[in-house]
FISE-53678 format. One record per residue: residue in three letters; x, y, z of N, C-alpha, C, O in turn. Coordinates in pm, whole numbers, plus 50000, padded with zeros to 5 digits. Atoms other than C-alpha are relative to their C-alpha. Layout:
ALAXYZXYZXYZXYZ;...
This chain:
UNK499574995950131444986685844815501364993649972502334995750045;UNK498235002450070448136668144595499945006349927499105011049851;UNK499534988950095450506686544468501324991249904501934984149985;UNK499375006350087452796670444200501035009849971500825021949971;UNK499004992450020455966682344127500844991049954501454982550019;UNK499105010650103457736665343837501725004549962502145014249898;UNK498594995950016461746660943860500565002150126501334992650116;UNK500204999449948462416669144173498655013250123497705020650098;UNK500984992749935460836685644484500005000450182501064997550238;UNK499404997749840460716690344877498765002450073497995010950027;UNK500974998349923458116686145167498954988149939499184977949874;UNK501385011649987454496668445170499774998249831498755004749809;UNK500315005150156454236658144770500854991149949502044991449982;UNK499425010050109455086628744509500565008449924500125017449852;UNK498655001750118458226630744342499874993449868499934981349889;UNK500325007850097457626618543987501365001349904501545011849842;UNK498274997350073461566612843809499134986749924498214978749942;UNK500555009850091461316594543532500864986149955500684976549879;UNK498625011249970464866575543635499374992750077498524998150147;UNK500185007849862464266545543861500975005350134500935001150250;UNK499104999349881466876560344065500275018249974500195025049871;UNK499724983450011467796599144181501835001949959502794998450027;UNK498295001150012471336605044027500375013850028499685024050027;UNK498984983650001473766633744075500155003149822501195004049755;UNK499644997550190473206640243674499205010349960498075012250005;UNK500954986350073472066671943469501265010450016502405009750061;UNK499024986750018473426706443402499495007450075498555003450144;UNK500244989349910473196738643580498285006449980497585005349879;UNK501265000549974469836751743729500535018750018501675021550055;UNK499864991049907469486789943808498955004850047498135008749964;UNK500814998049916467326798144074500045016150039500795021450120;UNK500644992449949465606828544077500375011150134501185004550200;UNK500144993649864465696855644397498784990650076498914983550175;UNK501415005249959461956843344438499934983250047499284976950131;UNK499875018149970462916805444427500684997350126500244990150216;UNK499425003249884465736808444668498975005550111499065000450223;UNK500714992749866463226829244895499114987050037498924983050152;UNK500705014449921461166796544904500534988250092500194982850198;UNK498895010449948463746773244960500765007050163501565001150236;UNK499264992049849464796799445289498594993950068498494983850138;UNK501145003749921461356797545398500274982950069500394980850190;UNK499935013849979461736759945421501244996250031501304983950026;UNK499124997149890464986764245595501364988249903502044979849960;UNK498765010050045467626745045323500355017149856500655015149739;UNK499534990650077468286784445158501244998750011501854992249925;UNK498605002849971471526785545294500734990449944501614993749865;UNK499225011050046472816751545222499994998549847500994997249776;UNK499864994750172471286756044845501285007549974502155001349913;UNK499284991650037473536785544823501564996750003502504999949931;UNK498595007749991476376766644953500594990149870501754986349859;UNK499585011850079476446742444665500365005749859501055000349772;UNK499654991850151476516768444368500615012750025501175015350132;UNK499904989849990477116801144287499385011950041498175009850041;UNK501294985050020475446838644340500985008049859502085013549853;UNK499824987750075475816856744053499545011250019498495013550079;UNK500784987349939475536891144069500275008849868500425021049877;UNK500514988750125475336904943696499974983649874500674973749853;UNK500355009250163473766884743360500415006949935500065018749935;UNK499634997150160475476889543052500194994949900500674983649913;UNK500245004750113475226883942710500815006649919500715018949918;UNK499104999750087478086883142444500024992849877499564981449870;UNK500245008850132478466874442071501164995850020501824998050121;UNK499235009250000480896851341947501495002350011502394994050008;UNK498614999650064483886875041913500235005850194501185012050243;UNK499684995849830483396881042333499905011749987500915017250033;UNK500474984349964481956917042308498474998450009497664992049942;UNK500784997549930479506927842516498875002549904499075010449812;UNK501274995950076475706927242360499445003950123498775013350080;UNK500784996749954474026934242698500424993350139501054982850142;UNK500085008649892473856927543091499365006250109499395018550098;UNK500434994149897472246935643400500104996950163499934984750166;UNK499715005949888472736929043750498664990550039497484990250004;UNK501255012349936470906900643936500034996250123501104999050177;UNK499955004649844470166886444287499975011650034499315020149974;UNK499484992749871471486908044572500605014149880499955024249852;UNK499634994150106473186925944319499005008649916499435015249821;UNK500964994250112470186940444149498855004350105497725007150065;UNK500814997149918468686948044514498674989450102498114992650206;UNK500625007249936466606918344602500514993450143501724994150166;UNK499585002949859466826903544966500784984049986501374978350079;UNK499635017450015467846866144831500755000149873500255002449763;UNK499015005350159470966857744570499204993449939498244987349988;UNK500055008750167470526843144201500384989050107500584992850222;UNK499215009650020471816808944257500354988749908499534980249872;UNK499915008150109473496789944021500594984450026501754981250051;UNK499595016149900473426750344134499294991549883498334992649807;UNK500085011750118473876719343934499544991250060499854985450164;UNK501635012649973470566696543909500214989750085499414986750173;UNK499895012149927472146667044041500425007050111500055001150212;UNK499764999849823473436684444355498515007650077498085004550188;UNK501324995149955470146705644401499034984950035498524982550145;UNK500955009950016468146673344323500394986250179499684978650244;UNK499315009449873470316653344634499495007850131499035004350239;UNK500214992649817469916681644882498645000850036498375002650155;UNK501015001949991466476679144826499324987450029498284986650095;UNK500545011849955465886645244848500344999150185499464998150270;UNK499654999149860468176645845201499035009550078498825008850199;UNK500904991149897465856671645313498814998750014498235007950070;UNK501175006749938462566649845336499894992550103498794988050135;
């Protein structure tokens, strides 16, 4: 069975970028509890986590900076695996290094 995974990706599957080349470029990614729990499984959780943040509450504010809403997240909200908040091009590198 192939498995395709467009943008990047990690382990036995084609990489399909639509750059000729993998750059350190893009904006911030946030990864899930569930995502990082994959990325542990496959033993580069840790080092993910190293490269961004954990947040540990989402919130949402209008324009004059008062609070419309927020809730905790990751670890923070009880799950076994942080939010992490990691920018594409460094996610996209540690992933390539880790084939």
């Amino acid at each position: 069975m192939a498995i395709v995974i467009v943008g990047a990706g990690i382990g036995d599957i084609a990489v399909d970028e639509r750059g000729d080349e993998l750059k350190p470029l893009g904006v911030g990614l946030n990864l899930l509890p569930h995502a990082v729990r994959e990325l542990t499984e496959l033993d580069r959780g840790e080092r993910i986590e190293g490269l961004g943040a954990a947040p540990g509450t989402l919130a949402y504010h209008n324009r004059h900076g008062q609070l419309i809403w927020n809730e905790p997240c990751g670890r923070d909200a009880g799950y076994q695996w942080p939010q992490a908040s990691v920018h594409r091009g460094r996610l996209q590198t540690e992933l390539l290094a880790a084939r």
